[in-house]
C-alpha positions in Angstrom: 0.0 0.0 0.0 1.4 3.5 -0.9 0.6 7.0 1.7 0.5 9.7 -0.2 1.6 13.5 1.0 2.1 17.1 -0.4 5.2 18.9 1.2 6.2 22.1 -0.7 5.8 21.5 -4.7 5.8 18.0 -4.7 3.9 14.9 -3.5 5.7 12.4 -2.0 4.5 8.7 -2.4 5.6 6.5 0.0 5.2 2.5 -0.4 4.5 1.1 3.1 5.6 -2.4 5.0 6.4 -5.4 3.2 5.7 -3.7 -0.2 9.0 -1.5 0.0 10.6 -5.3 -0.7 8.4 -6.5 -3.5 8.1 -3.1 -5.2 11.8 -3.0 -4.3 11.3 1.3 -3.6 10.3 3.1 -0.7 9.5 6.1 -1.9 8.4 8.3 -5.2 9.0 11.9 -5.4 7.1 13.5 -8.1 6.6 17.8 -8.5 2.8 18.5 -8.8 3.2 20.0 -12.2 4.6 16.5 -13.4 0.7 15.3 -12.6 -1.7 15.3 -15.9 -4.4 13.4 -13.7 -5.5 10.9 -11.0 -8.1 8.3 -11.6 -9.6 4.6 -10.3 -7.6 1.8 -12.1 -10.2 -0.4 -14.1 -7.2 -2.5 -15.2 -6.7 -5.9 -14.8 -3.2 -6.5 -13.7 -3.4 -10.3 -13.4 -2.4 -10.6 -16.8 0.0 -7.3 -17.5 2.2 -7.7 -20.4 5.1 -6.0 -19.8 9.2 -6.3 -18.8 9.5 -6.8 -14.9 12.4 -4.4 -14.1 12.6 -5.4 -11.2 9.4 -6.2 -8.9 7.1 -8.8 -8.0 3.8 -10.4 -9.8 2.1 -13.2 -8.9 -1.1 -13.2 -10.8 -4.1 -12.7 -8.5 -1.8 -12.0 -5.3 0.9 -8.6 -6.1 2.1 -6.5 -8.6 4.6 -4.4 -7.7 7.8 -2.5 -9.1 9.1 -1.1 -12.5 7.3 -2.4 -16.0 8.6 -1.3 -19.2 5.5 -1.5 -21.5 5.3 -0.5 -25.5 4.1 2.7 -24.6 6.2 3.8 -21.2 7.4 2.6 -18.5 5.1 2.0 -14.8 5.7 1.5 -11.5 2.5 -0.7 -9.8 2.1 -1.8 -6.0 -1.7 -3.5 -6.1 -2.5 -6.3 -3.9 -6.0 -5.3 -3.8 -7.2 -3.7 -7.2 -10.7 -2.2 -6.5 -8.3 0.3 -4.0 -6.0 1.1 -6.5 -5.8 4.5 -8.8 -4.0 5.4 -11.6 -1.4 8.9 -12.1 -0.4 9.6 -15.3 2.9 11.7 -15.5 4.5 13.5 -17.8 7.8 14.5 -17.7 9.1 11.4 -15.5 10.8 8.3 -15.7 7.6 6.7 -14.7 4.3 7.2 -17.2 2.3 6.4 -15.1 1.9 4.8 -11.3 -0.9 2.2 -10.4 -1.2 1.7 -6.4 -3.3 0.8 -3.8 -3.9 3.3 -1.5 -6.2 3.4 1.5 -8.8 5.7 0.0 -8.7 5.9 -3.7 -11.0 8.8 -3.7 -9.6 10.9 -1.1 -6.4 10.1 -2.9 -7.7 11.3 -6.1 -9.1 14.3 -4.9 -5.1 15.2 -3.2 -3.7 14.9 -6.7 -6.5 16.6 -8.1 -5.8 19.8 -6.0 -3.1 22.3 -7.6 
């Protein structure tokens, strides 16, 4: 599960527990201009095609750590998806991030504010 803040310009995510070692980071700083948008994943990430550089998946348990898809690279932590959202990035070695967070709408609503 990932905590996210705001301190100054940027939010910080912050993977939490036993996720730091399957995701294999504890911690994404991103500036909030790097943010095009915040939204509920609707993905199914038992079956993600990509390059696992590194990270963990086990289909229908985790997905977590850097993917290198055709069209960008991700970084996912979702052990439960219907709490997990979607940030798309621009500007960033990541795309986009899919994690679980404790609230997804709250959540959404944080990245949402500029």
């Amino acid at each position: 599960m990932v905590t996210i803040e705001r301190k100054n310009d940027n939010f910080v995510f912050e993977i939490n527990g036993w996720h730091k070692l399957w995701a294999l980071k504890s911690e994404l700083v991103i500036p909030i201009e790097n943010i095009i948008d915040a939204y509920s994943n609707e993905e199914n990430l038992n079956w993600m095609w990509a390059l696992r550089m590194p990270g963990t998946h086990i289909p229908g348990i985790i997905t977590a750590g850097t993917y290198i898809q055709k069209d960008g690279t991700i970084f996912c932590d979702v052990v439960h998806r219907e709490n997990s959202i979607v940030v798309e990035l621009h500007d960033e070695f990541y795309k986009k991030l899919i994690i679980e967070v404790e609230n997804p709408q709250s959540a959404i609503e944080l990245l949402k504010t500029k």
